[in-house]
DSSP file (Angstrom, degrees, kcal/mol; ACC not computed):
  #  RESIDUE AA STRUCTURE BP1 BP2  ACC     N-H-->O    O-->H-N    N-H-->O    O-->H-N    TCO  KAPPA ALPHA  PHI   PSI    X-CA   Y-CA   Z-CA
    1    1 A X              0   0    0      0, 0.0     2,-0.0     0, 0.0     0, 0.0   0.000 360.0 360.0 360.0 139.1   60.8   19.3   20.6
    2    2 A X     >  -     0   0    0      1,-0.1     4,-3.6     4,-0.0     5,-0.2  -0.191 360.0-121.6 -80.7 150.6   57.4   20.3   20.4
    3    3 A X  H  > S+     0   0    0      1,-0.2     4,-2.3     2,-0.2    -1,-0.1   0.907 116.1  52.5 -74.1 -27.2   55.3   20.5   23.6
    4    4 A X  H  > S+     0   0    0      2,-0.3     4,-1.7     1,-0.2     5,-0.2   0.937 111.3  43.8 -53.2 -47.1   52.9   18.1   21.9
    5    5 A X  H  > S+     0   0    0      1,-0.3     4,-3.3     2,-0.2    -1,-0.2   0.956 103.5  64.6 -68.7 -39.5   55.6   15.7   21.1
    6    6 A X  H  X S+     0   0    0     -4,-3.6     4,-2.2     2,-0.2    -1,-0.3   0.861 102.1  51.7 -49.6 -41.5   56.8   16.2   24.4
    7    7 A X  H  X S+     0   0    0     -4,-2.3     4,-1.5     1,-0.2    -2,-0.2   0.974 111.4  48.0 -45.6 -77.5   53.4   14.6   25.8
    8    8 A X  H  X S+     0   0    0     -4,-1.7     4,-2.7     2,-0.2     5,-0.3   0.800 103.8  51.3 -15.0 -80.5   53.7   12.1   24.1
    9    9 A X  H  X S+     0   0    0     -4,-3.3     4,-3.2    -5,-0.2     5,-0.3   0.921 116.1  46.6 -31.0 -57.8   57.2   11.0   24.5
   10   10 A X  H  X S+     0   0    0     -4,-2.2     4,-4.4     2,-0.2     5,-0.2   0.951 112.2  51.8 -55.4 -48.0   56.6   11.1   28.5
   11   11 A X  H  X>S+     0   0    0     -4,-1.5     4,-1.5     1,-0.2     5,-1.0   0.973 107.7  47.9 -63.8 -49.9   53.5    9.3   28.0
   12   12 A X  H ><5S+     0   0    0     -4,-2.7     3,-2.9     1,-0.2    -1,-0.2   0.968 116.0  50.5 -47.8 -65.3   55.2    6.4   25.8
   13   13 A X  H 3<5S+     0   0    0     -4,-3.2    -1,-0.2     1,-0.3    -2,-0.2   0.838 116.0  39.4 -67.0 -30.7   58.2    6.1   28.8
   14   14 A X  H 3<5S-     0   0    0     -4,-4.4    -1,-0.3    -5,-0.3    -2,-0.2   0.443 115.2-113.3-114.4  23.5   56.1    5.9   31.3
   15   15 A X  T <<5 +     0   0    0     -3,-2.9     2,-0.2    -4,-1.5    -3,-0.2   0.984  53.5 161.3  49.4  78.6   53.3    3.5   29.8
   16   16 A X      < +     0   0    0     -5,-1.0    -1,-0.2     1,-0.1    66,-0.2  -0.652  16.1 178.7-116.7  56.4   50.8    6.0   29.7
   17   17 A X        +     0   0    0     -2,-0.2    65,-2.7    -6,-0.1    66,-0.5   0.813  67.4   2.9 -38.5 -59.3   47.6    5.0   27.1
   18   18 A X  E     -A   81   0A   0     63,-0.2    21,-0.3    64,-0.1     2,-0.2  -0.849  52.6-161.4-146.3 164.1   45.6    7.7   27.6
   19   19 A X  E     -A   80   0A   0     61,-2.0    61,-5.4    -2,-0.2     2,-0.8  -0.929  15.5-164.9-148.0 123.7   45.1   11.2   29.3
   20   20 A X  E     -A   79   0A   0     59,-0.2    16,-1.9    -2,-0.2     2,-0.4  -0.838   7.5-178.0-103.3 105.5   41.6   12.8   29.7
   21   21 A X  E     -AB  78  35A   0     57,-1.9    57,-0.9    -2,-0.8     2,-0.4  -0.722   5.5-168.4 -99.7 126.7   41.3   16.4   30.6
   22   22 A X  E     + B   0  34A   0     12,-1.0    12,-1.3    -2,-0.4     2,-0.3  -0.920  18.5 168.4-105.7 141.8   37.3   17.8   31.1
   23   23 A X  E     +     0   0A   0     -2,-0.4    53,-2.4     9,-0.3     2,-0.3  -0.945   3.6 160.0-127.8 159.1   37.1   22.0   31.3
   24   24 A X  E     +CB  75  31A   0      7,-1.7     7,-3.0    -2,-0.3     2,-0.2  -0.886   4.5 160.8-149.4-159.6   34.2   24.2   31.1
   25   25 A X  E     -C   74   0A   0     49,-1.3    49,-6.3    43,-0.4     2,-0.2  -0.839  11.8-167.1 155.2 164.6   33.4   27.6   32.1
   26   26 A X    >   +     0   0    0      3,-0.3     3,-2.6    -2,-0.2    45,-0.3  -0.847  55.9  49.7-167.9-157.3   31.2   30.4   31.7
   27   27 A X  T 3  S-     0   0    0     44,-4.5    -1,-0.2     1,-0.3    43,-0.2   0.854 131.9 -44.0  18.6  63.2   30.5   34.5   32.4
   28   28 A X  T 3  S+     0   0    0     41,-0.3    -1,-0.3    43,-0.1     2,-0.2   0.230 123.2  88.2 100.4 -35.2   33.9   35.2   31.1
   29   29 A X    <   +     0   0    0     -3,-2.6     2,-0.3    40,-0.1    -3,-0.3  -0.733  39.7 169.5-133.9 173.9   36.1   32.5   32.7
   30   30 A X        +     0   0    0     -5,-0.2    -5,-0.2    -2,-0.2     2,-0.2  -0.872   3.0 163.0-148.9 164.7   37.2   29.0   31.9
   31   31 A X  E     -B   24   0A   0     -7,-3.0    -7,-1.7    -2,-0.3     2,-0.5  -0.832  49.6 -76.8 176.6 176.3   39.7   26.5   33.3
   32   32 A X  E     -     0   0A   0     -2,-0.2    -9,-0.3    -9,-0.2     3,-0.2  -0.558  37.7-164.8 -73.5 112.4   40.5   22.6   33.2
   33   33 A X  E     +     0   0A   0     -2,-0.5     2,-0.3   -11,-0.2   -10,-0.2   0.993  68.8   0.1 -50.8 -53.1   37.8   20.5   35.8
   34   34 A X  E     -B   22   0A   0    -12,-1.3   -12,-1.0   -14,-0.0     2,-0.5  -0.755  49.8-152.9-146.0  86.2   39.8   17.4   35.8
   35   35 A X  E     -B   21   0A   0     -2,-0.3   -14,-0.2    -3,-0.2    15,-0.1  -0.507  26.1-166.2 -59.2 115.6   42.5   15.9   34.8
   36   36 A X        -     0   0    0    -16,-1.9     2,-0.1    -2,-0.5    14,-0.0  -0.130  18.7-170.3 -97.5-165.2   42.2   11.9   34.6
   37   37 A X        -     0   0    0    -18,-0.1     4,-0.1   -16,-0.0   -18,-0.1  -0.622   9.6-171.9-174.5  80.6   44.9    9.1   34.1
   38   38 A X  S    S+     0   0    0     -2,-0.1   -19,-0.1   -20,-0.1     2,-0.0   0.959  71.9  72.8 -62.7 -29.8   42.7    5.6   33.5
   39   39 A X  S    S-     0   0    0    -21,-0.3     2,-1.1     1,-0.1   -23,-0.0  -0.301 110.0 -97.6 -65.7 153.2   45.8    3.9   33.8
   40   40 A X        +     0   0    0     -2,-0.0     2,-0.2     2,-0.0    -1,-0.1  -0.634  54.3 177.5 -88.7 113.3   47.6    3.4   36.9
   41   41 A X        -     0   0    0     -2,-1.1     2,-0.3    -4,-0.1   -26,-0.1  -0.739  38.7-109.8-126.1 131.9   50.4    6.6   36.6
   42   42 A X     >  -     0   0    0     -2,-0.2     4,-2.2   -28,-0.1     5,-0.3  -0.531  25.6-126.5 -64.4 125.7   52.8    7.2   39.4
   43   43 A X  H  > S+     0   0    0     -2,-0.3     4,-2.1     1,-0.2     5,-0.2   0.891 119.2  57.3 -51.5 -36.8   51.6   10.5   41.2
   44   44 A X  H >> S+     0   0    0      2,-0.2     4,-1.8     3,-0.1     3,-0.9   0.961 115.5  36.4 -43.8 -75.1   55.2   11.7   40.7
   45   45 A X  H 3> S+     0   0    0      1,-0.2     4,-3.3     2,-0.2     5,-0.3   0.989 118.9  55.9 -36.7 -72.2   54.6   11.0   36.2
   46   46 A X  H 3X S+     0   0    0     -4,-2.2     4,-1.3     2,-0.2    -1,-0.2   0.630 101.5  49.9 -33.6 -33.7   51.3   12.1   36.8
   47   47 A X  H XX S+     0   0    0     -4,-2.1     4,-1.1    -3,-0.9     3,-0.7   0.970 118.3  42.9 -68.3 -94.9   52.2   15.5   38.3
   48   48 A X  H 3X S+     0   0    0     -4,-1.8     4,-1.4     1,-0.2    -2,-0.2   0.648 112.7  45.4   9.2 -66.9   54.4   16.0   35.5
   49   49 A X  H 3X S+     0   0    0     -4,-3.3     4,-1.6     2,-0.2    -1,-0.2   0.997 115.5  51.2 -60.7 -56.9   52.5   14.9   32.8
   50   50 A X  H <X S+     0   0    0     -4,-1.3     4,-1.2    -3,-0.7    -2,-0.2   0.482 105.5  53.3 -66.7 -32.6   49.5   16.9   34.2
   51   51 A X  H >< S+     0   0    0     -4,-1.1     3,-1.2     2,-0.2    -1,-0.3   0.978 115.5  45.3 -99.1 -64.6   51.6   20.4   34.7
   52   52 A X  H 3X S+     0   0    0     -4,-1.4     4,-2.8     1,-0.2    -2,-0.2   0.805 110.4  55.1 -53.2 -35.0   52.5   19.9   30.6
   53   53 A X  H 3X S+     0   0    0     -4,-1.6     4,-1.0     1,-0.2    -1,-0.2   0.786 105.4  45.7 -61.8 -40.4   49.1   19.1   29.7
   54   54 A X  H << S+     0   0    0     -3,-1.2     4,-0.3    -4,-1.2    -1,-0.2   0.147 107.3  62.0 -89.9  14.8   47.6   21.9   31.0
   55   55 A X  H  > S+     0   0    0     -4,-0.2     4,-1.4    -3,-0.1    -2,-0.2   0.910 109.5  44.0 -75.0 -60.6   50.5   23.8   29.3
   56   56 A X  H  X>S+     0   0    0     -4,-2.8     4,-2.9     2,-0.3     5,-0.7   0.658 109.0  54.3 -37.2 -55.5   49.1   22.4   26.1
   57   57 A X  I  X>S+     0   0    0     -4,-1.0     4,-2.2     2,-0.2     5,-1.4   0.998 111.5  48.7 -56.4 -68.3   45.3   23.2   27.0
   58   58 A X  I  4>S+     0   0    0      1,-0.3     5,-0.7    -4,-0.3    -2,-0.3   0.823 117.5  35.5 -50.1 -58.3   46.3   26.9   27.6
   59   59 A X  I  <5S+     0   0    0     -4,-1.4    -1,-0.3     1,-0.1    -2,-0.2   0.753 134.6  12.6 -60.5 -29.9   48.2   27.5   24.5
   60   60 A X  I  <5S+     0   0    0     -4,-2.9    -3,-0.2    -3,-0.3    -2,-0.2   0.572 125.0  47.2-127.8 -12.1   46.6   25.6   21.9
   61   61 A X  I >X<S+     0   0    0     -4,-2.2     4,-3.6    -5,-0.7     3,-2.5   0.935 107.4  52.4 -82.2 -63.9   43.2   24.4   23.1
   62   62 A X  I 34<S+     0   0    0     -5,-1.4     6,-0.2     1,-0.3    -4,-0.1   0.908 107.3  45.2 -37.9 -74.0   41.9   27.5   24.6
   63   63 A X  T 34<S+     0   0    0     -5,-0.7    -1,-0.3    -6,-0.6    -2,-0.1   0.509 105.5  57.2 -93.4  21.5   42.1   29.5   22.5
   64   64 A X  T <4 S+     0   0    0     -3,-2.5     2,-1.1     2,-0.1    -2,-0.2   0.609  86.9  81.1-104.6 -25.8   40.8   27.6   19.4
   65   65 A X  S >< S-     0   0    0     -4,-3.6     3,-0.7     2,-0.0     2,-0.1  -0.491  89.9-118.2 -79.0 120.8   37.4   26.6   20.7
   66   66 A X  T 3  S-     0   0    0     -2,-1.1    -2,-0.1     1,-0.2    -3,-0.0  -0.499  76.8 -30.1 -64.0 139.2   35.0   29.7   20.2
   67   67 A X  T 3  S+     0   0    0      1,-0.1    -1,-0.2    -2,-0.1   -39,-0.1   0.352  73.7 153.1 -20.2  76.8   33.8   30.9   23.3
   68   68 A X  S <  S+     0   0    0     -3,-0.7     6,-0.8    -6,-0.2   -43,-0.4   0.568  87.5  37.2 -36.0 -44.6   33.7   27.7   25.6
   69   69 A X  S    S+     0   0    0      4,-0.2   -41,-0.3   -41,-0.1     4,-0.1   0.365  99.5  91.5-112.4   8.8   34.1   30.1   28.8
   70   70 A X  S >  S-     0   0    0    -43,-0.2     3,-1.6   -42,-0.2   -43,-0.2  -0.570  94.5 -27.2 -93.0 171.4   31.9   33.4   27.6
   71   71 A X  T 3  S+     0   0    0      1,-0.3   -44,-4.5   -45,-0.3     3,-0.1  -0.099 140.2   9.0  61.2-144.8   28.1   33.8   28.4
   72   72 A X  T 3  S-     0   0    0     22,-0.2    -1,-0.3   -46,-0.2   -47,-0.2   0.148 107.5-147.7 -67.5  20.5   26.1   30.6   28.9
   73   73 A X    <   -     0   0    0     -3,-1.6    21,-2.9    -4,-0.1     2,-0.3   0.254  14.9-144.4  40.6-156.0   29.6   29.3   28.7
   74   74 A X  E     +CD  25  93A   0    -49,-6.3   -49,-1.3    -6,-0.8     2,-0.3  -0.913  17.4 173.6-175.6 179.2   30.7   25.5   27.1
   75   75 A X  E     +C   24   0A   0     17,-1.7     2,-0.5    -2,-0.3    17,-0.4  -1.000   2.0 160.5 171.2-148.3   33.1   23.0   27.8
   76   76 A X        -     0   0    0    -53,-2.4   -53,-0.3    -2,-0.3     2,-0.3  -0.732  34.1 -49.6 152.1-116.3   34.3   19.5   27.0
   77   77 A X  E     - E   0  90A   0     13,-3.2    13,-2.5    -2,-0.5     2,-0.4  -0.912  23.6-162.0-173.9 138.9   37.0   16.6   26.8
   78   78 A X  E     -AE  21  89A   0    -57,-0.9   -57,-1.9    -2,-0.3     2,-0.5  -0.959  14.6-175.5-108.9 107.2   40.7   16.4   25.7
   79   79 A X  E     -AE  20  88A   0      9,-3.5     9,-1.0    -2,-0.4     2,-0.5  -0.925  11.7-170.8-116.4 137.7   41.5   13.2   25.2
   80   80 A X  E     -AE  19  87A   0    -61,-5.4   -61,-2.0    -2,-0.5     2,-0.6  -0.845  12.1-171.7-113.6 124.2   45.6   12.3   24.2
   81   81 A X  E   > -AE  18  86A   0      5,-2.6     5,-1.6    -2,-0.5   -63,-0.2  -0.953  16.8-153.5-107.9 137.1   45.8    8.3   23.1
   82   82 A X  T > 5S+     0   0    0    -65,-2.7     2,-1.0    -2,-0.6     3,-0.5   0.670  77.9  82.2 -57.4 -37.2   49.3    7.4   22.7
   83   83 A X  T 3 5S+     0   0    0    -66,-0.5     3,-0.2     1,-0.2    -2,-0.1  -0.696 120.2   3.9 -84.1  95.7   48.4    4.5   20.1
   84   84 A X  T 3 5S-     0   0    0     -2,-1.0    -1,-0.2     1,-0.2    -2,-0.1   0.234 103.8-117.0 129.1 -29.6   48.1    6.6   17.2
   85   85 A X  T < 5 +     0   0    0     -3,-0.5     2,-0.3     1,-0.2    -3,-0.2   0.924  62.3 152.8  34.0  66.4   49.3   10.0   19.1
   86   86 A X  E   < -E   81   0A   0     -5,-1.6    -5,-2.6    -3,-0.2     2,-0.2  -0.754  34.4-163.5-112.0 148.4   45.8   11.6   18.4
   87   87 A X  E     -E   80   0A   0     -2,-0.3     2,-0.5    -7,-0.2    -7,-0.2  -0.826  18.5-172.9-136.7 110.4   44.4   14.2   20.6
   88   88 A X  E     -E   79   0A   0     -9,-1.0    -9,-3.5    -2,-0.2     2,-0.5  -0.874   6.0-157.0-111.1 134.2   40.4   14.6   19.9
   89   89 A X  E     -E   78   0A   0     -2,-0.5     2,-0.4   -11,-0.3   -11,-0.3  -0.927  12.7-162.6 -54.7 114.1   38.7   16.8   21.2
   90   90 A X  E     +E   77   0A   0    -13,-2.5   -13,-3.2    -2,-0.5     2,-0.2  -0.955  19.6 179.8-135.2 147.6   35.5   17.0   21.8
   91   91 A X        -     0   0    0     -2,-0.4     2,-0.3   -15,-0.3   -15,-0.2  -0.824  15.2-174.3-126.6 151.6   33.3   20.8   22.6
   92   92 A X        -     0   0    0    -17,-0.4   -17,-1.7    -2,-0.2     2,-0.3  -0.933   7.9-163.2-130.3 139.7   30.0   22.3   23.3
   93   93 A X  B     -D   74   0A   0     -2,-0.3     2,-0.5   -19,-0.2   -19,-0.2  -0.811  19.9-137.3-109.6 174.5   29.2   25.8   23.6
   94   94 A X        -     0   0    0    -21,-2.9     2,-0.3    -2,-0.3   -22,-0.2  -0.961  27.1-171.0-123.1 146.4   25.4   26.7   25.6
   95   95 A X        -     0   0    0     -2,-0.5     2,-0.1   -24,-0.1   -24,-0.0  -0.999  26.3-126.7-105.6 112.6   23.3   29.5   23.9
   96   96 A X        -     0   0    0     -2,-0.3     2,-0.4     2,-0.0   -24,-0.0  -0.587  20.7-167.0 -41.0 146.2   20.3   31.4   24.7
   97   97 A X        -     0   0    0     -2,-0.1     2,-0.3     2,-0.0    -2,-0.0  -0.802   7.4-161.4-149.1 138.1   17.6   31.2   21.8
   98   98 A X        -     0   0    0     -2,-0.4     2,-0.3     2,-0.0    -2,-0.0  -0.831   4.8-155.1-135.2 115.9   15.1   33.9   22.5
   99   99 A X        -     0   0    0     -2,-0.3     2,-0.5     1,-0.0    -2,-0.0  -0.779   9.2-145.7 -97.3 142.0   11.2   33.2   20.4
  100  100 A X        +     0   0    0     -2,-0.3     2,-0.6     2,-0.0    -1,-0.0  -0.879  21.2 179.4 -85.4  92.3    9.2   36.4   19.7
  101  101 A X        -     0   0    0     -2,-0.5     2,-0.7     2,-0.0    -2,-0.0  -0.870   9.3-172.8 -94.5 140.8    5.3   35.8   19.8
  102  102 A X        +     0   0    0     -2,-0.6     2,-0.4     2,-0.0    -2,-0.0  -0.915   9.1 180.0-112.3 131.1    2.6   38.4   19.3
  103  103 A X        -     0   0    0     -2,-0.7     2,-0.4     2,-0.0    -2,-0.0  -0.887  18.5-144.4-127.5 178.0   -0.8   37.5   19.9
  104  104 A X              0   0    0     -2,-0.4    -2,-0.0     1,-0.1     0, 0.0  -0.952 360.0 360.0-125.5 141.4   -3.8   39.5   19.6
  105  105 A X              0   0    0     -2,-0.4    -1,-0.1     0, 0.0    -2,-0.0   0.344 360.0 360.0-149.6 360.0   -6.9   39.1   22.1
């Protein structure tokens, strides 16, 4: 069983709707802020869930969003709905822009 599926499964057994995980990062490093549970999840499940979830983030997450933790760094939302088994993402990276003027006086 896939670790994904694995989420999932746990989440269905233990009437689990949704799980939101926020990360950012930046100069190099990254990591997960917060992991959320809107529903009320027994710390025990939660633990659990939480430990697999950030399995999930690290292998598949991490390393698909371009550079989230370099520089001006980035970050965003994982969210996994059970109805549907969807996990959206959603990302920002921050940039620097630097404009060139010349004037003459």
């Amino acid at each position: 069983m896939s670790l994904r599926e694995s989420i999932f499964e746990k989440m269905k057994e233990h009437n689990v709707d949704k799980i939101v995980v926020e990360f950012s990062g930046q100069g190099d490093s990254g990591d997960i802020d917060n992991v959320d549970f809107p529903d009320h999840v027994d710390l025990k499940v939660q633990a659990n869930l939480e430990e697999e979830v950030t399995e999930f983030f690290n292998e598949e997450v991490s390393q698909n969003i371009p550079n989230w933790y370099d520089n001006g760094g980035g970050g965003g939302r994982l969210t996994f709905t059970l109805e549907g088994k969807t996990i959206i993402c959603d990302s920002y990276v921050n940039y620097v822009e630097t404009l060139d003027y010349e004037n003459n006086f």
